[in-house]
C-alpha positions as CSV (number, residue, x, y, z in Angstrom):
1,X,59.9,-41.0,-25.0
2,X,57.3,-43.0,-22.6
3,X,54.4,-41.2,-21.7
4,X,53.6,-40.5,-18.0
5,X,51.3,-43.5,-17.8
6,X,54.7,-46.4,-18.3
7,X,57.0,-44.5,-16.0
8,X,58.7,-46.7,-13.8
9,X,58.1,-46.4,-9.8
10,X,60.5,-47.6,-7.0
11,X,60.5,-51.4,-6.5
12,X,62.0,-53.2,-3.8
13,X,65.3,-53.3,-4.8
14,X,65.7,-49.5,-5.2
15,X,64.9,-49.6,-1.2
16,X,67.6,-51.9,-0.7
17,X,70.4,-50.1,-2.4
18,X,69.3,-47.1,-0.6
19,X,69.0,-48.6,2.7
20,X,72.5,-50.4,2.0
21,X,73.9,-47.1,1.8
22,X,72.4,-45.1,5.6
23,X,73.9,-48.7,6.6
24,X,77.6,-48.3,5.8
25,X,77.6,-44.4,6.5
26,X,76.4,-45.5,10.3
27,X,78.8,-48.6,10.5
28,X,81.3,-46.4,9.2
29,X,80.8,-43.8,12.1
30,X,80.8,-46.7,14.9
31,X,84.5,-47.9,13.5
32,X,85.6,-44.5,14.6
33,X,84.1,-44.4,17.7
34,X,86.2,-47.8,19.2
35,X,89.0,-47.3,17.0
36,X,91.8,-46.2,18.4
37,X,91.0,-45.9,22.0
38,X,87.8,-43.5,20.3
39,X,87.5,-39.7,21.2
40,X,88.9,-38.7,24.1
41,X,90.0,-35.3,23.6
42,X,88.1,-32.4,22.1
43,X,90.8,-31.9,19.8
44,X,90.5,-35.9,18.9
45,X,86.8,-35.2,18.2
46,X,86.2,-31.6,16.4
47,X,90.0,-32.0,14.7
48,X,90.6,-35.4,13.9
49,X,93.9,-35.0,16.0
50,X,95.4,-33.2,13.6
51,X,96.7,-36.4,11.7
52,X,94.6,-36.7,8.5
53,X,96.7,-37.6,4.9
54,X,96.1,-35.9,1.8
55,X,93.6,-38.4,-0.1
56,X,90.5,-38.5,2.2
57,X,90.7,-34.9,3.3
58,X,90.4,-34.2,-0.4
59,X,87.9,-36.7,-1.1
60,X,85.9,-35.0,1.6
61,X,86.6,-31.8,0.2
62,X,85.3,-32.8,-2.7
63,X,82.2,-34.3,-0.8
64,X,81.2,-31.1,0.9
65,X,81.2,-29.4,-2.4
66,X,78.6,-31.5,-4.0
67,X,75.5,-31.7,-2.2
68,X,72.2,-33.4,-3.6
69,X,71.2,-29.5,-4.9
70,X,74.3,-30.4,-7.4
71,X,73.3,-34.1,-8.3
72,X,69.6,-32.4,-9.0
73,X,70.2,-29.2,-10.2
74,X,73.7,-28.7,-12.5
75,X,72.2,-30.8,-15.1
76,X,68.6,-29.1,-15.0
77,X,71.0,-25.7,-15.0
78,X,72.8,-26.6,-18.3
79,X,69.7,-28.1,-20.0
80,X,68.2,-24.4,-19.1
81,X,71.0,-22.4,-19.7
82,X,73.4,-24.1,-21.9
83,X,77.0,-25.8,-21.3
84,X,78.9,-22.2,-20.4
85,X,78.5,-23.2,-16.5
86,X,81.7,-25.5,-17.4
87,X,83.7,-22.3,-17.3
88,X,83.6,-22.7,-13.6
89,X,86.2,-25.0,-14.7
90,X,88.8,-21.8,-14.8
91,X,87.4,-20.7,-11.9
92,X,87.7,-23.6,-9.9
93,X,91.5,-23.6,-10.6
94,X,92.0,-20.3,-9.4
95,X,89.8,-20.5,-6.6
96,X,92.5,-23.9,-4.6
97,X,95.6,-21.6,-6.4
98,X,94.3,-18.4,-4.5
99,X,93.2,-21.0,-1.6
100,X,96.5,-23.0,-1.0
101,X,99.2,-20.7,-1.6
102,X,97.3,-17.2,0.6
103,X,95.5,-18.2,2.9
104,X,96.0,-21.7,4.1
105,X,99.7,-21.2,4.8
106,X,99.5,-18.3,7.4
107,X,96.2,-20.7,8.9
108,X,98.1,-23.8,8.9
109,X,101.7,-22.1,10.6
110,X,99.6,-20.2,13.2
111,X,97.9,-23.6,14.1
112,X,94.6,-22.9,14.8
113,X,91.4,-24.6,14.8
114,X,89.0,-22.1,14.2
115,X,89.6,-19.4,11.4
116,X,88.2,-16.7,13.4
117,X,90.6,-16.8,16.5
118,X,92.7,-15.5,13.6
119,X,90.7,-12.5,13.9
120,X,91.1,-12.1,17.5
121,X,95.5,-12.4,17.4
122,X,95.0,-10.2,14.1
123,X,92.8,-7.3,15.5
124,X,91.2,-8.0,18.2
125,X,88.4,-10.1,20.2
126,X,85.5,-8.3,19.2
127,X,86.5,-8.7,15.1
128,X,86.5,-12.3,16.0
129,X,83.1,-12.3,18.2
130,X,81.5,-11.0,14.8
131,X,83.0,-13.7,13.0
132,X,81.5,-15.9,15.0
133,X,77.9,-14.9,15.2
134,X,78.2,-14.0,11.6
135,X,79.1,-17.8,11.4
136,X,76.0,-19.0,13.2
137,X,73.7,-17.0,11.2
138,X,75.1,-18.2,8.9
139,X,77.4,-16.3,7.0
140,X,79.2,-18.6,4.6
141,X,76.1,-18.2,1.8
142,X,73.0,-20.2,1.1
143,X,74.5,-23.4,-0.2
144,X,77.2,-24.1,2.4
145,X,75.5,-22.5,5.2
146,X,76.2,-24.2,8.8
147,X,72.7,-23.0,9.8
148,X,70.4,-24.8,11.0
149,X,68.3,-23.3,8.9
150,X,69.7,-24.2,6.1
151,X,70.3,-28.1,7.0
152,X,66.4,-28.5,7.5
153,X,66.1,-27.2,3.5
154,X,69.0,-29.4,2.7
155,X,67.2,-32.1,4.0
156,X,63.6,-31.6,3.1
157,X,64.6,-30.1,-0.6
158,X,65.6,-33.2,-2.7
159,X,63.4,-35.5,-0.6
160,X,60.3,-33.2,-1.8
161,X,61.6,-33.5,-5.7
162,X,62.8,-37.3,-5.3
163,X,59.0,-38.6,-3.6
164,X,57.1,-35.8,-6.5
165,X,58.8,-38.3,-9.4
166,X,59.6,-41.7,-7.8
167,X,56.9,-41.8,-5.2
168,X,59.7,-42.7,-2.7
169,X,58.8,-42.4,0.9
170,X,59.1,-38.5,1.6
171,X,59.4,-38.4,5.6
172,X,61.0,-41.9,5.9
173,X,63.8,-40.4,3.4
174,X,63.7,-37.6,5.8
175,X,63.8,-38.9,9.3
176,X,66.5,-41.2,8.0
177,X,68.9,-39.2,6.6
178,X,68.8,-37.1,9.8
179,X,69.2,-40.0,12.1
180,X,71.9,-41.8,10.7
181,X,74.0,-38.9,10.3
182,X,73.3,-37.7,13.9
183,X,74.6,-40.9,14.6
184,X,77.9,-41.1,12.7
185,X,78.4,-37.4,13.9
186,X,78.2,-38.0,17.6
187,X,80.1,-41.5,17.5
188,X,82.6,-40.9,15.5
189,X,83.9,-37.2,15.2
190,X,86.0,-35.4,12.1
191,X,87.3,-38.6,11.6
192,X,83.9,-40.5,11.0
193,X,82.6,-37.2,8.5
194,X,85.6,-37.3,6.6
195,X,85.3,-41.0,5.9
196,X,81.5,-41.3,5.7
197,X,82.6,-38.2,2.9
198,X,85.1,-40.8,1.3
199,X,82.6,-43.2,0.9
200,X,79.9,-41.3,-0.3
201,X,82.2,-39.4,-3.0
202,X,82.0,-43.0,-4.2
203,X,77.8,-43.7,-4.3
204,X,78.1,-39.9,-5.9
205,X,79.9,-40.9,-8.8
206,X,78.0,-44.4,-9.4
207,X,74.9,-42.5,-9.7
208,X,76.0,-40.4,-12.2
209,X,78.0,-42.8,-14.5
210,X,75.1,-44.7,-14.4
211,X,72.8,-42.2,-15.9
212,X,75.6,-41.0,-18.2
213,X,76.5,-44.3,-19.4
214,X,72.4,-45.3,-20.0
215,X,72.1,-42.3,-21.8
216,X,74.9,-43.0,-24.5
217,X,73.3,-46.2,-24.8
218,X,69.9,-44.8,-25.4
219,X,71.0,-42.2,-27.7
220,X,73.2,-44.6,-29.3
221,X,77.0,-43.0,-29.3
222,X,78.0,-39.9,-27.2
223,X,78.3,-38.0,-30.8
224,X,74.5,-37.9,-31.4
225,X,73.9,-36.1,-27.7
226,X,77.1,-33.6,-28.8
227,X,75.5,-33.1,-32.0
228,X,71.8,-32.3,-30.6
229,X,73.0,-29.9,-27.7
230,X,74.9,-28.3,-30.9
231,X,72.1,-27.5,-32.7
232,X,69.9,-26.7,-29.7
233,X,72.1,-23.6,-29.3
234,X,73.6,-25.5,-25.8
235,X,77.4,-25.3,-26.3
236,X,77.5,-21.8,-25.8
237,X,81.0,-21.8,-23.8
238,X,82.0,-18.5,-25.3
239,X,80.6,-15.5,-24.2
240,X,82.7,-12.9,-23.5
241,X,80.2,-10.0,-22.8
242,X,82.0,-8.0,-20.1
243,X,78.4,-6.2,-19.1
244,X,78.4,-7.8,-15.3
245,X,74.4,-7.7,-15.4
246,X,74.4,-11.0,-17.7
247,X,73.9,-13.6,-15.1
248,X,76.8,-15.9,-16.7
249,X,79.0,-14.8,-19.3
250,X,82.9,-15.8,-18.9
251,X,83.7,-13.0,-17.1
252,X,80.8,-13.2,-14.2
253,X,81.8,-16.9,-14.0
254,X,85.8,-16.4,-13.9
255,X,86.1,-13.0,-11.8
256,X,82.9,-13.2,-9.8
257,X,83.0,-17.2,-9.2
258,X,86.3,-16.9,-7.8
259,X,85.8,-14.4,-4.9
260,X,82.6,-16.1,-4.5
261,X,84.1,-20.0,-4.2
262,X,87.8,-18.7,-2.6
263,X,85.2,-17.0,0.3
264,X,83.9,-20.8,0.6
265,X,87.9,-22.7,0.2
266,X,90.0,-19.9,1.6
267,X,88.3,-18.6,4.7
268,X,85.3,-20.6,5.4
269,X,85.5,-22.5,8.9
270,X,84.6,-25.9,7.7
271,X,87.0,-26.4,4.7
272,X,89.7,-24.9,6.8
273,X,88.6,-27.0,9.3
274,X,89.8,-29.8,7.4
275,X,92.9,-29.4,6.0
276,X,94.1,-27.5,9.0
277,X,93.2,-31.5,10.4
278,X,96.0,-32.8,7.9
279,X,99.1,-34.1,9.8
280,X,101.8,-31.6,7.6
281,X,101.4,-28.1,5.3
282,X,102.5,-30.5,2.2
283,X,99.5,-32.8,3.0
284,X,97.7,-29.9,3.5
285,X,98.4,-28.0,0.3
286,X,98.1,-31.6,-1.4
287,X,94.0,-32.0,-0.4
288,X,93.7,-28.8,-2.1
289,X,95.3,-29.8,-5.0
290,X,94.0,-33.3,-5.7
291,X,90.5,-32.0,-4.8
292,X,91.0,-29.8,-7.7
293,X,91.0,-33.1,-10.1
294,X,87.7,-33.7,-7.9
295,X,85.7,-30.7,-8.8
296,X,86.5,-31.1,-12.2
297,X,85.2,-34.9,-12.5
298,X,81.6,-34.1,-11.0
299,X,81.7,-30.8,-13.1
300,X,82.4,-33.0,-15.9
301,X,79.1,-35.4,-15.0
302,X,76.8,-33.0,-14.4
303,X,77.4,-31.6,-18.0
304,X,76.9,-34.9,-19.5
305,X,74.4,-35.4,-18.1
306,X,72.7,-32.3,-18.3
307,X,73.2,-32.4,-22.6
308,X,72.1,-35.9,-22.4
309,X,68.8,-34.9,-20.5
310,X,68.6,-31.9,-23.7
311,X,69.4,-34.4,-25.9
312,X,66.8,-36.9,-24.8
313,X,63.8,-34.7,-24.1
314,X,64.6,-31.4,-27.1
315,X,61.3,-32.4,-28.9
316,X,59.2,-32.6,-25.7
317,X,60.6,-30.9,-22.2
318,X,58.7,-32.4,-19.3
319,X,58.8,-29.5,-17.6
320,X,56.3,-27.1,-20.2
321,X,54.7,-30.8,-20.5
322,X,53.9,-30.5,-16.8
323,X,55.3,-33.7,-16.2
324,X,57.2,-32.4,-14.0
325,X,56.6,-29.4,-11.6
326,X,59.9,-28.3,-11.0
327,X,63.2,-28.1,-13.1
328,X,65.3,-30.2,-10.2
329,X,63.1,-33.2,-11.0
330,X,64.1,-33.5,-14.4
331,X,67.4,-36.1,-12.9
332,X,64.5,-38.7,-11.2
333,X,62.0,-38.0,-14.2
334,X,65.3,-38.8,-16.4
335,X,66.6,-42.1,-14.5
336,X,63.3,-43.4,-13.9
337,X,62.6,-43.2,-17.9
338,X,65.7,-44.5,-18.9
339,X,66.5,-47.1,-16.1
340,X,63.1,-48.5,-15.5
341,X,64.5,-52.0,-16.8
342,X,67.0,-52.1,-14.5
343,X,66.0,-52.9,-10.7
344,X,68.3,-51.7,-8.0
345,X,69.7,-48.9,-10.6
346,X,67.3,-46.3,-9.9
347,X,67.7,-46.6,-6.7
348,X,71.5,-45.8,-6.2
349,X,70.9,-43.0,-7.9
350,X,68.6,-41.7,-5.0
351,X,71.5,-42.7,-2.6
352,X,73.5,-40.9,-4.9
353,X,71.2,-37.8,-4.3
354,X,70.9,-38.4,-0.5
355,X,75.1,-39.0,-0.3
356,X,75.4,-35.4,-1.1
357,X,72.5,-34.6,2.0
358,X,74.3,-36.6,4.2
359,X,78.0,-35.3,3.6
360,X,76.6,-31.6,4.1
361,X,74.3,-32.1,7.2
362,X,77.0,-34.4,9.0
363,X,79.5,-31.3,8.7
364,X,77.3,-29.0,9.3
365,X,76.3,-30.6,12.5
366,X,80.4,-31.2,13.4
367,X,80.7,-27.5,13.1
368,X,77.9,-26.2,14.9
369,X,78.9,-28.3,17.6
370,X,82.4,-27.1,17.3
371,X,81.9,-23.3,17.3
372,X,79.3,-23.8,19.7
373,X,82.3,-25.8,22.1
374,X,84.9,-23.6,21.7
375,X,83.8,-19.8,21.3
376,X,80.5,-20.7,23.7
377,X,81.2,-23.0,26.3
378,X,85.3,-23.1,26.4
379,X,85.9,-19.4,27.7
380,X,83.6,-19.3,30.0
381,X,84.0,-22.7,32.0
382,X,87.7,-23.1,32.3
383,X,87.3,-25.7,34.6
384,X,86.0,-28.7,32.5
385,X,88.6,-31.3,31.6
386,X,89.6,-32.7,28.5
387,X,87.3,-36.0,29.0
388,X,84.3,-33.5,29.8
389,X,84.6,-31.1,26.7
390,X,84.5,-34.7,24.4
391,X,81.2,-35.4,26.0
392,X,80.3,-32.3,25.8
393,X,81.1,-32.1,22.2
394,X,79.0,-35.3,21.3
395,X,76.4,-33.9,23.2
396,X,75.9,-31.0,21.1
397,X,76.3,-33.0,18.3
398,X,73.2,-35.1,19.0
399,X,71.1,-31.3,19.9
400,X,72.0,-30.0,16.6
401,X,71.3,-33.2,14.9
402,X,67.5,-33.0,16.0
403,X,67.9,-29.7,15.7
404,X,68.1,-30.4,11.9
405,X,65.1,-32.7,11.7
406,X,63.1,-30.4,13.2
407,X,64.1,-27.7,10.9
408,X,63.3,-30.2,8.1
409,X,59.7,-29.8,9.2
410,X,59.7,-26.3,9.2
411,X,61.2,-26.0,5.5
412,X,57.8,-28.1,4.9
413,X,55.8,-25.3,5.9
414,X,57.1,-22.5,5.3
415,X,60.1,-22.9,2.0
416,X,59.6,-20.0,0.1
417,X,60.3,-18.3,2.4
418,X,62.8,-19.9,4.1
419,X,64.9,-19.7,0.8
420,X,64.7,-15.6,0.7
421,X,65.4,-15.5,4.0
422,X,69.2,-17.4,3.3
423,X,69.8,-15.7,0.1
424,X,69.7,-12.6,2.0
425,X,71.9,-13.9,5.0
426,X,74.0,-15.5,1.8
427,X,74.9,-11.7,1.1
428,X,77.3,-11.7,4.2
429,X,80.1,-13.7,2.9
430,X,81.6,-11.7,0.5
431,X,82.5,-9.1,3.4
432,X,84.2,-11.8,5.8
433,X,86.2,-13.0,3.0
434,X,87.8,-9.3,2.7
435,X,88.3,-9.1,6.6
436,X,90.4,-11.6,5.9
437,X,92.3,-10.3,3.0
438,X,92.6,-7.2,4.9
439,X,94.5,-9.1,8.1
440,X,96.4,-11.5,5.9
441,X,98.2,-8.8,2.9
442,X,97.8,-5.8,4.5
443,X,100.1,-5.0,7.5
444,X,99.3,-1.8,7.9
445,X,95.6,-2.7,8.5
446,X,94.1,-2.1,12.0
447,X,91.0,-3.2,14.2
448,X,88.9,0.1,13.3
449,X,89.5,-0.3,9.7
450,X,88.6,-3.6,9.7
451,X,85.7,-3.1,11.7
452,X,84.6,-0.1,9.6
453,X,85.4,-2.4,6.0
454,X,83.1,-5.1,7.5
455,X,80.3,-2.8,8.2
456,X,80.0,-1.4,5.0
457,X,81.0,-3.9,2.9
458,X,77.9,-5.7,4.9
459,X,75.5,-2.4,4.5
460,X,76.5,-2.1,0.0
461,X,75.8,-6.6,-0.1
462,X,72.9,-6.4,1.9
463,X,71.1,-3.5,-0.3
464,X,71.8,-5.2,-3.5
465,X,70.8,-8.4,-2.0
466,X,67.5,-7.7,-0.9
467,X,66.6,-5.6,-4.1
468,X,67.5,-8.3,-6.6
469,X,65.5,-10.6,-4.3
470,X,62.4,-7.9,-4.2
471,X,62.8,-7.2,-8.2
472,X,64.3,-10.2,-9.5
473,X,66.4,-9.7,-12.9
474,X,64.8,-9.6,-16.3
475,X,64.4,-13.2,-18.7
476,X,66.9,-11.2,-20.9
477,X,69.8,-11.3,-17.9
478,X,69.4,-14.8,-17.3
479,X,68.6,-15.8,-20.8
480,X,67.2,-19.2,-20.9
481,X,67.3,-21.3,-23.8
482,X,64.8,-22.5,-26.0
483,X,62.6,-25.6,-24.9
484,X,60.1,-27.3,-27.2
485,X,56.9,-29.8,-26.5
486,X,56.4,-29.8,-30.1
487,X,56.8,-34.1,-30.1
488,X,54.9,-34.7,-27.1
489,X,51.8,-37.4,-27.4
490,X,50.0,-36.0,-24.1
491,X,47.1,-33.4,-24.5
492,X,47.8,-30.5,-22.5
493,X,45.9,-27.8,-22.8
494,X,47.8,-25.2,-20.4
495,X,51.5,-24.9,-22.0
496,X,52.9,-22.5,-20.4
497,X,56.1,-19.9,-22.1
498,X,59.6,-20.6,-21.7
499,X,60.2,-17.1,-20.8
500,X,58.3,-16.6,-17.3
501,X,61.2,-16.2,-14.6
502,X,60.8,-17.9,-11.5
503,X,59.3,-15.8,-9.2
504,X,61.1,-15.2,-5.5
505,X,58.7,-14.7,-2.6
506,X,58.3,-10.7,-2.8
507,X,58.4,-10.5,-6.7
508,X,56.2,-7.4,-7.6
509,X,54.5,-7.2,-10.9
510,X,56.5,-5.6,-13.8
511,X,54.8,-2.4,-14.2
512,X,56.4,-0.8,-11.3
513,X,60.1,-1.7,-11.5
514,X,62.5,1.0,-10.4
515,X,65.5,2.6,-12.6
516,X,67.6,0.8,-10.3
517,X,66.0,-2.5,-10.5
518,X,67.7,-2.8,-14.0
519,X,70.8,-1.8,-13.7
520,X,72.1,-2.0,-9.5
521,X,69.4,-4.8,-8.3
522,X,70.3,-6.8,-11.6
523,X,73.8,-7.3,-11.1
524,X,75.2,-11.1,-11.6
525,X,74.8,-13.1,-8.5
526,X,78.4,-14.3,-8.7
527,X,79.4,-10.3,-8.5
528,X,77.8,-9.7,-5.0
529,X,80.6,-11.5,-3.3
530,X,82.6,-9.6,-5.1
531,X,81.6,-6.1,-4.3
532,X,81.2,-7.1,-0.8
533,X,85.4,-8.2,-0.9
534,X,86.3,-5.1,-2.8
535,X,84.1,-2.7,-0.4
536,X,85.3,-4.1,2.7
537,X,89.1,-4.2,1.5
538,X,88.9,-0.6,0.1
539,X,87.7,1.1,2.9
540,X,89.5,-0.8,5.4
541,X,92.5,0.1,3.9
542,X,91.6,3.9,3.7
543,X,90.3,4.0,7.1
544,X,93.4,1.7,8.4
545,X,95.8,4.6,7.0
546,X,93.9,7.7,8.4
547,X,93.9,6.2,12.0
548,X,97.6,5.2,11.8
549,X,97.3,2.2,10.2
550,X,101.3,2.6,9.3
551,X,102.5,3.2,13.0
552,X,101.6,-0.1,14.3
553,X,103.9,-3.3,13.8
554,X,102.2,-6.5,13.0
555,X,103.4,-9.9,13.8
556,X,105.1,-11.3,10.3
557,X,103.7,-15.1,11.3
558,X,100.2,-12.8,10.8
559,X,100.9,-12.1,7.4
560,X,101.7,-13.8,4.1
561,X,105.2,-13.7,3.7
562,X,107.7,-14.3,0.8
563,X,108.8,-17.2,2.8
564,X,105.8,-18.9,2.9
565,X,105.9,-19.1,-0.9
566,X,109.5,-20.3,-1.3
567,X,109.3,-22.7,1.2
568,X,106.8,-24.5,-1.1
569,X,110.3,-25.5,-2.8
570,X,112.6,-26.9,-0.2
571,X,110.9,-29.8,1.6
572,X,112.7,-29.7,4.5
573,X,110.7,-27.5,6.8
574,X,107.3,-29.1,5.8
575,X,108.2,-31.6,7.4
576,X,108.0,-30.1,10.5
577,X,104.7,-30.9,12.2
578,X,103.4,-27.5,13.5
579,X,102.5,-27.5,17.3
580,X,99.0,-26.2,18.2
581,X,98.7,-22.2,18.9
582,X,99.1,-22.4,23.1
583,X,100.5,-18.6,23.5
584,X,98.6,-15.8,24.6
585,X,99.1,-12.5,22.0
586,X,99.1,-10.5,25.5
587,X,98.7,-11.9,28.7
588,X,95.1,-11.8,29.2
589,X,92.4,-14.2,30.8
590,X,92.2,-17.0,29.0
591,X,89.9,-15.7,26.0
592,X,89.7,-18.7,23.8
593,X,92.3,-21.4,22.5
594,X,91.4,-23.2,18.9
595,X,87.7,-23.4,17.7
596,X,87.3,-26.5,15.7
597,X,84.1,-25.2,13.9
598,X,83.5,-27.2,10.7
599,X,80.7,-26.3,7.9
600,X,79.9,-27.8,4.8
601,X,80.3,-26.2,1.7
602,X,77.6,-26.7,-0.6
603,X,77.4,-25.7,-3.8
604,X,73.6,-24.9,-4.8
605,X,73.1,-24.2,-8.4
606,X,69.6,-24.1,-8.4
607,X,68.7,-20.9,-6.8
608,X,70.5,-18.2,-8.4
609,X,70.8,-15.2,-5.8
610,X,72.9,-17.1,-3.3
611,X,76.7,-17.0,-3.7
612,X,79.0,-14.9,-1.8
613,X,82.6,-14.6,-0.5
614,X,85.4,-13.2,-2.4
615,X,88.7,-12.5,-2.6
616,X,91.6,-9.1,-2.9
617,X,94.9,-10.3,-4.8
């Protein structure tokens, strides 16, 4: 392995690749803004008008779910903590199963654009004004948040670890990235995200086959990088230790992964969002499915190349070697070691990095603009027309988009503590996700038990979530494996043990840790969703039945019904294209229509307290 000195830097070419890429992403949104007579409706802008097909919604899908945290940090997790992340395999499957045939078939036969006007015809208005803030907060969890908190970390995070290794122009990346996808965002609309999504799906995959196929090169056969993360104790796939404190074991993965993930593709506004856009359920159902295949391809990179970084590097870890300051710039420190020959190569592997940035801010901006249309602006000026709301829509776009920037800044400052900050807000999804478990299989739920579930399903994920960030868990929870510097040629005086946790903002030293810093503040991360679902869903239920829950009569079209299964078999009535919700549950003022709010999912392996949503079978 080259010593620091021969690393390569970033030559001309590696700017032109990246560059190539901001290009297409911003011709891309310009297409959509003249195509097709452009965006004259609301609905045209925040929903695509409702006429997407099943292939680039998925794509998208797939998109939203990788950001540059998963092109950085998947592989740096399995060269840490072995190959068992690829149970999230199982989980995955579960999570579009649970996904497709629960919730999205009451969502996409009530029509609506935003998920939490479902709150409103289910309970009532004030369920779905909590939704809503929740959702600006920033409820979904740290990785997919719609904040704009979160977008500025997004931004500024692999930027940082890209310009530590490569030397690549930090605020140029920056600025950039933000202005090109403000631009696409305001142009073009759903339509413009989900194809700019498309496209980048594309540059994601490039990147990573070319590290992966460099690699087997290097190492000279795939076998020899099998064999290595074999004997470095990597292919640990099987551990079935049911104690939930073990931060991944199969069971943490498989039960608490799939409340965690179904929170972010069941409920969560922005994948809703779009494949409520698709033009038929079957389309709809379809995305889900073929995004599936998706998940499992990029899971299936970011192991190889996360034993092919282990294989590389197991006699001397860059990271102990203080090559490296951080374990998410292993991926540059690996591609500019390996591909250093090859001009232009490097390079897309960045754009690779940045696709992911992009794909999440542009959604996230397309959502904050939509919740901010619909649930803000729309019931309170009933007056604008259709051509109005479109500008209005755009205009948002472009204040969130430098909203973003801005924030990028910030996250310069201050990270740290940024990062606790939306772990802790990240504690809030698990509770949504069981409001709307609660409204969708239980028809004997009511407004006070739902309200009452939320609340303290909210109070139990907050507490664990801001112990576990004040005390984080013990080395022997997360049990990282072994990393050795032993065939290093650098003299380093200061090698420090593999066993020092990373410390969150608060940590305290270990003299004074509570009883309940062990067991309660230790649980998994995956499990706080979890317990979140399960406490909202068990008390709204009691609380449902002791105020009457079983005297009201709900709505069937509210509900999962055995005909929304069946139906899966006759193709017939999915044919039908659903008309958009224009009814009034009682005939009140105008309250609000559809609320085409649309968030990014992230997925954000490489902070460990963040997860959240869940889901009641």
């Amino acid at each position: 392995v080259s010593s620091f000195g021969r690393m390569g830097r970033f030559t001309v070419w590696d700017y032109v690749v990246f560059a190539a890429m901001l290009l297409i992403s911003a011709v891309i949104g310009i297409y959509y803004a003249f195509v097709g007579g452009g965006q004259k409706t609301s609905k045209d802008f925040l929903m695509a008008g409702r006429s997407m097909s099943a292939l680039p919604v998925a794509l998208s899908l797939t998109a939203s779910f990788m950001s540059a945290v998963t092109v950085l940090g998947t592989p740096a997790e399995i060269y840490r903590y072995g190959a068992i992340f690829c149970i999230f395999a199982i989980t995955y499957a579960l999570v579009v199963l649970c996904s497709a045939e629960i919730f999205l078939p009451v969502f996409y036969k009530l029509g609506i654009t935003s998920t939490y006007e479902y709150l409103e015809l289910r309970f009532n208005k004030y369920l779905r004004l909590c939704g809503t803030v929740l959702f600006i907060i920033q409820t979904a969890s740290k990785h997919q948040s719609c904040s704009t908190l979160y977008t500025g970390i997004v931004i500024y995070a692999p930027a940082l670890a890209l310009n530590q290794v490569t030397g690549f122009d930090l605020w140029g990346a920056v600025v950039a990235t933000g202005v090109v996808c403000t631009f696409y965002c305001t142009l073009g609309g759903l339509k413009a995200v989900v194809w700019t999504d498309v496209f980048q799906v594309g540059i994601m995959v490039a990147g990573f086959s070319s590290v992966i196929i460099r690699a087997v090169v290097v190492q000279e056969g795939i076998g020899r990088i099998v064999n290595d993360s074999y004997h470095g104790g990597r292919l640990n796939f099987w551990d079935f230790d049911p104690n939930p404190l073990q931060r991944h074991t199969f069971w943490t993965i498989v039960i608490g992964g799939t409340f965690t993930w179904t929170g972010i593709y069941g409920v969560n506004q922005s994948q809703v969002q779009r494949y409520i856009a698709c033009k038929s359920r079957f389309h709809a159902k379809l995305s889900l499915y073929i995004n599936l295949v998706g998940l499992w391809a990029i899971l299936a990179c970011a192991t190889l190349c996360g034993l092919a970084l282990y294989s590389i590097y197991k006699d001397c870890d860059p990271w102990m070697a203080n090559q490296v300051s951080a374990l998410d710039q292993l991926m540059p420190y690996l591609v500019l070691d390996i591909l250093r020959d090859f001009p232009g190569v490097p390079g897309l592997f960045v754009a690779s990095a940045y696709s992911g940035t992009l794909s999440t801010v542009s959604s996230s901006i397309n959502a904050l603009a939509a919740v901010t249309v619909e649930d803000l602006i729309k019931p309170y000026f009933k007056s604008l027309s259709e051509k109005k709301l479109s500008r209005i829509s755009m205009g948002m776009s472009l204040f969130y988009g430098g909203v973003c920037i801005a924030m990028a800044a910030v996250a310069s400052l201050m990270g740290a503590l940024l990062q606790a900050a939306l772990s802790i807000f990240g504690m809030v999804g698990g509770p949504l996700l069981g409001l709307f478990a609660l409204g969708i299989l239980c028809s004997f739920a009511n407004g006070i038990g739902a309200f009452v579930g939320l609340i303290s399903g909210f109070v139990i994920s907050l507490w664990v979530g801001i112990g576990s960030q004040i005390y984080p868990p013990l080395p022997e929870r997360t049990k990282p494996l072994y990393l050795s510097t032993a065939g290093c040629n650098i003299s380093s005086g200061n090698l420090t043990s593999t066993e020092i946790p990373l410390t969150t903002v608060f940590s305290t030293p270990g003299a004074e840790r509570p009883v309940l810093a062990d067991n309660w503040y230790s649980l998994s991360y995956l499990y706080f969703s979890t317990l979140g679902t399960l406490v909202t869903v068990f008390v709204g239920i009691i609380i449902s039945l002791l105020t009457g829950g079983l005297k009201q009569n709900t709505d069937p079209k509210f509900l999962l019904t055995k005909e929304d299964f069946l139906s899966n078999f006759s193709r017939s009535e999915t044919e039908q294209k659903v008309e958009v919700l224009n009814w009034k549950p009682f005939t009140m003022a105008d309250e609000g229509t559809d609320n085409p709010a649309f968030s990014h999912i992230e997925m954000d392996v490489a902070s460990d307290k963040n997860k959240v949503n869940g889901l009641h079978i």
